[in-house]
N, C-alpha and C positions, 0 to 999 in steps of 0.2 A: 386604349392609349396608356402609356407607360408616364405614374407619375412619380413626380418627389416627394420626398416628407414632408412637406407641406401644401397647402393650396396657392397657386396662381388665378393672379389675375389676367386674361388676357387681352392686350389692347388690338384691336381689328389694325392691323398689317398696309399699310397701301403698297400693295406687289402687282409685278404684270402679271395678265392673263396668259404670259407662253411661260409653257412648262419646260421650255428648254433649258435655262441658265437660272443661278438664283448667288446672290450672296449672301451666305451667313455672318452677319457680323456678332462679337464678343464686344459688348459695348462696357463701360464703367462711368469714367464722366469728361471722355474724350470729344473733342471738338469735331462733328461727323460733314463738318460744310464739304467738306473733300467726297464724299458721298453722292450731293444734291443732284449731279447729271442724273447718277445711275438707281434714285431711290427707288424708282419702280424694280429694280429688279431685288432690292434688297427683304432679308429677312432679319429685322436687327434687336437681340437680346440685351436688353440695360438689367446691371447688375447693383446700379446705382443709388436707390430707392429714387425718389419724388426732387429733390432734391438735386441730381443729376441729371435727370430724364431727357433724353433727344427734346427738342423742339421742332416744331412745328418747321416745315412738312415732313418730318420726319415721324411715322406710328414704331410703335416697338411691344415685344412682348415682355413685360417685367419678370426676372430671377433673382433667387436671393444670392447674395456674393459671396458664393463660396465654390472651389473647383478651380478657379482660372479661367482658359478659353477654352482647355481640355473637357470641364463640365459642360460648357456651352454645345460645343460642337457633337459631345455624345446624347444630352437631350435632345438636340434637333435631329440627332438620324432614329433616336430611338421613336419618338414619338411623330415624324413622319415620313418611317420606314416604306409604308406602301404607293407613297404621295410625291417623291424626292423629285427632283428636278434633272430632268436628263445631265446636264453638269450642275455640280454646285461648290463654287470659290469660296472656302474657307479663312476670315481677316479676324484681327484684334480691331477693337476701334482706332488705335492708330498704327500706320505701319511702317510711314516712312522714316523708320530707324534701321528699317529690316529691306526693304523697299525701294529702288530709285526711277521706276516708272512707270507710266499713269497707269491710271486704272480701269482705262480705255483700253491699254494695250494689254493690263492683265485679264482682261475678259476675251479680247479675242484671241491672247495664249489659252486661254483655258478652255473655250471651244473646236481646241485646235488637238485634245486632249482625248485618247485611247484609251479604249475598256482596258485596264490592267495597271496604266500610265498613276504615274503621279505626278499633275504639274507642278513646280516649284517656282522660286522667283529670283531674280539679283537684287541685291546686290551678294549677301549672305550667300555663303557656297556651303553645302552639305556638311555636316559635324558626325564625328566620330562618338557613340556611348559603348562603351563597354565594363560601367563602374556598376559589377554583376552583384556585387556585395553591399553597393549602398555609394550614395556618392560622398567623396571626401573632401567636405565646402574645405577647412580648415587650409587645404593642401594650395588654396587660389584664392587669393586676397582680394579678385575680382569680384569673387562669389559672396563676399561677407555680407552682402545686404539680407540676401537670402539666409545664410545661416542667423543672424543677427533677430532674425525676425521673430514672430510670434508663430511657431511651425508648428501641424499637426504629422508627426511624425508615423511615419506606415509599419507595422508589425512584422510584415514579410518584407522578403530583399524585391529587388527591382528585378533578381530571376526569377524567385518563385511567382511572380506575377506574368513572368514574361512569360512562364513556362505553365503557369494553369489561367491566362486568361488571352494571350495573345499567340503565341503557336500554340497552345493546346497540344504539349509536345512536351518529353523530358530532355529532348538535347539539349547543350549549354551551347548557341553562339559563340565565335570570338567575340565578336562586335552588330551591333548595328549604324544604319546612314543616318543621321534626322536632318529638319530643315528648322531651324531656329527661327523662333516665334509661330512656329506651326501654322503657315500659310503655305497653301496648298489650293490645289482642284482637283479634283476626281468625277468621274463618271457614273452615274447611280449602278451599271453592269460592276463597280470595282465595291464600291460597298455592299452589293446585295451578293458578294460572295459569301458573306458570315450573314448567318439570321439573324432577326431583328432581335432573338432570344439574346445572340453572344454580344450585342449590344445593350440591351437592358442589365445582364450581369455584370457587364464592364462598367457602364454609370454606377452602377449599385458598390461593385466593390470597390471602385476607385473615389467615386465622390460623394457616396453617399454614408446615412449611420454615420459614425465614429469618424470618416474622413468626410464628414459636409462642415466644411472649414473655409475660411477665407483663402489660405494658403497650404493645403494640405498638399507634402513631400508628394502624392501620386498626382498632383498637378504637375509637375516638374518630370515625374517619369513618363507621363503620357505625351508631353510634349514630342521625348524620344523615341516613344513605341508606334507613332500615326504611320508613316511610310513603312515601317515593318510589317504592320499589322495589314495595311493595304496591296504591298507589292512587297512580300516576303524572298521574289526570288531574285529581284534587284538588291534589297535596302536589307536581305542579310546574310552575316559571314558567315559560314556554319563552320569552316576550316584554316587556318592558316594558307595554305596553299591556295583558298578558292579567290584569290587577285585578278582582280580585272587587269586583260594585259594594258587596255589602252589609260590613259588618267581619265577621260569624259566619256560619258554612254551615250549612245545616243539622242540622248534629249540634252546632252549641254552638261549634265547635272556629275560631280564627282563622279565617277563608278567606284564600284565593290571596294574595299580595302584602298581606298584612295580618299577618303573623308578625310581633312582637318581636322586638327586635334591642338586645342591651347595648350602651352606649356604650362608642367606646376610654378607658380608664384608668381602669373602674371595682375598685375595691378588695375588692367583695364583689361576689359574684353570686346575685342572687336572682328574677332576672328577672320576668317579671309574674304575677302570683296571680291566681287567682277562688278566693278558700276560702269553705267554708260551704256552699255548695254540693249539693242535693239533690236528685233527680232531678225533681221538680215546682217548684224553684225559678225563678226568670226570671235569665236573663242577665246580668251586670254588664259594661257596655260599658268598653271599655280610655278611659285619656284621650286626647288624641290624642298627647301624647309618648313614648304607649307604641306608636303604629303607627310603622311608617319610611314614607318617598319612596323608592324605587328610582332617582327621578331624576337623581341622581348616582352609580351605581353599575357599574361594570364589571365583567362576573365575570372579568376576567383579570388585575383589580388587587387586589391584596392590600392595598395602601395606602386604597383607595375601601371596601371590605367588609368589614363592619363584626359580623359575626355574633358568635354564642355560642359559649358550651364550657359541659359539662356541669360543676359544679363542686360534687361531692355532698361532703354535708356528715359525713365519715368517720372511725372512729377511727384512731390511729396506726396501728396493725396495718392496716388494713383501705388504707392509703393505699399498704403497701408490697407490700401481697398482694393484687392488685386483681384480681376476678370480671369 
């Protein structure tokens, strides 16, 4: 078993006995009653010491608070890489900022979920990263809380990470897709494409040592790298040209070179919605000033790149004690 710098405690889990479905939740000191139907199926991380701790019926495994969800989600595949849960729904302890239905219905989308797939959710539509040199809070006043903060900042850019720990590749992307607040489902056939090795290096270099931080900057980039990392030939641009003709793939989800992208010097960040949303619904097509052009975009210019930041919508506590 792959562990962290330090020792856990483990608290005994109340989960069901089918291995089919599991959720992993990224807990801190969020209110989990929205949970209570589906606890058997839950696997839930409190970041929050004693203090914050789920309550009763709720069991949890305690972490210390640092990484974000991104820590969260990479301990739980590293350390039960041989064990996974044929699907397993990926949440923050809370979600309905990002989220607008139940979570009845986000389990039976997620068993509905192909080796390869990456399930997503509405309301939140697909985000554009392409900030290859580092992202430029300064440039989005939505973003100041994060810059504002107390940051541990990462030594290499968000390429060379992308390029020695996520394709394991020197080519430079235009862009990648992300899913804001990094909820997702996947299939354990889509994670056990990378070893449980390129897992334990990714925890290590991303949240651990030197970035075992409350808020350490590669919390923020892993956010962007989860669907790349899982389904490289959906969620990344390798070329200007490579544009999905249609705007939606077929899962619903933006396609290729069709992600959302906040303008510089927005004040709030809400980026683009489909709410309402049910699984027999028809698609609401973006307007077009919600698609970008790539056509002016360098991924080596930070000044041209124009991307997102997750900018969830948290209580004070929650801003300085981040899962």
């Amino acid at each position: 078993m792959y562990e962290p710098d330090r020792p856990l405690v483990v608290v005994n889990q109340t989960r069901s006995t089918d291995s089919d479905f599991e959720i992993v939740i990224s807990h801190y000191n969020e209110d989990l009653s929205w949970l209570k139907e589906h606890r058997t199926d839950c696997c839930i991380y409190s970041k929050g010491g004693n203090e914050n701790a789920p309550e009763l019926p709720f069991t949890f495994t305690p972490l210390p608070n640092i990484g974000r969800e991104g820590h969260t989600f990479l301990y739980h595949i590293a350390n039960n890489y041989e064990s996974l849960a044929d699907v397993t729904l990926f949440l923050q302890g809370r979600i309905d900022d990002h989220v607008d239905i139940s979570l009845s219905e986000m389990k039976q989308r997620a068993l509905t979920v192909q080796p390869g797939q990456v399930r997503t959710y509405p309301f939140r539509e697909l985000e554009v990263f392409d900030h290859w040199n580092g992202i430029p809070w300064e440039q989005y006043p939505c973003w100041k809380r994060w810059s504002s903060m107390n940051t541990q900042r990462m030594k290499e850019t968000p390429l060379e990470l992308f390029q020695q720990y996520i394709s394991e590749s020197d080519r430079v992307p235009v862009a990648v897709g992300f899913a804001p607040g990094a909820i997702f489902a996947v299939k354990k056939e889509t994670i056990h494409q990378h070893s449980k090795a390129f897992y334990e290096r990714l925890l290590q270099k991303m949240f651990l040592g030197e970035m075992a931080h409350v808020n350490p900057e590669t919390g923020h980039y892993m956010e962007r790298f989860w669907l790349a990392m899982l389904n490289p030939g959906e969620y990344v641009q390798w070329e200007e040209a490579e544009l999905a003709e249609e705007e939606r793939n077929k899962d619903g989800q933006l396609a290729k070179g069709h992600w959302y992208r906040t303008p510089t010097g927005s004040n709030v960040d809400l980026g683009a919605t489909r709410r309402g949303e049910t699984l027999d619904s028809p698609l609401t097509p973006l307007t077009p000033a919600m698609s970008f052009s790539r056509s002016s975009v360098t991924p080596s210019s930070p000044e041209t790149s124009l991307s997102m930041l997750t900018d969830e919508d948290r209580s004070p506590e929650r801003k300085l004690s981040l899962d």
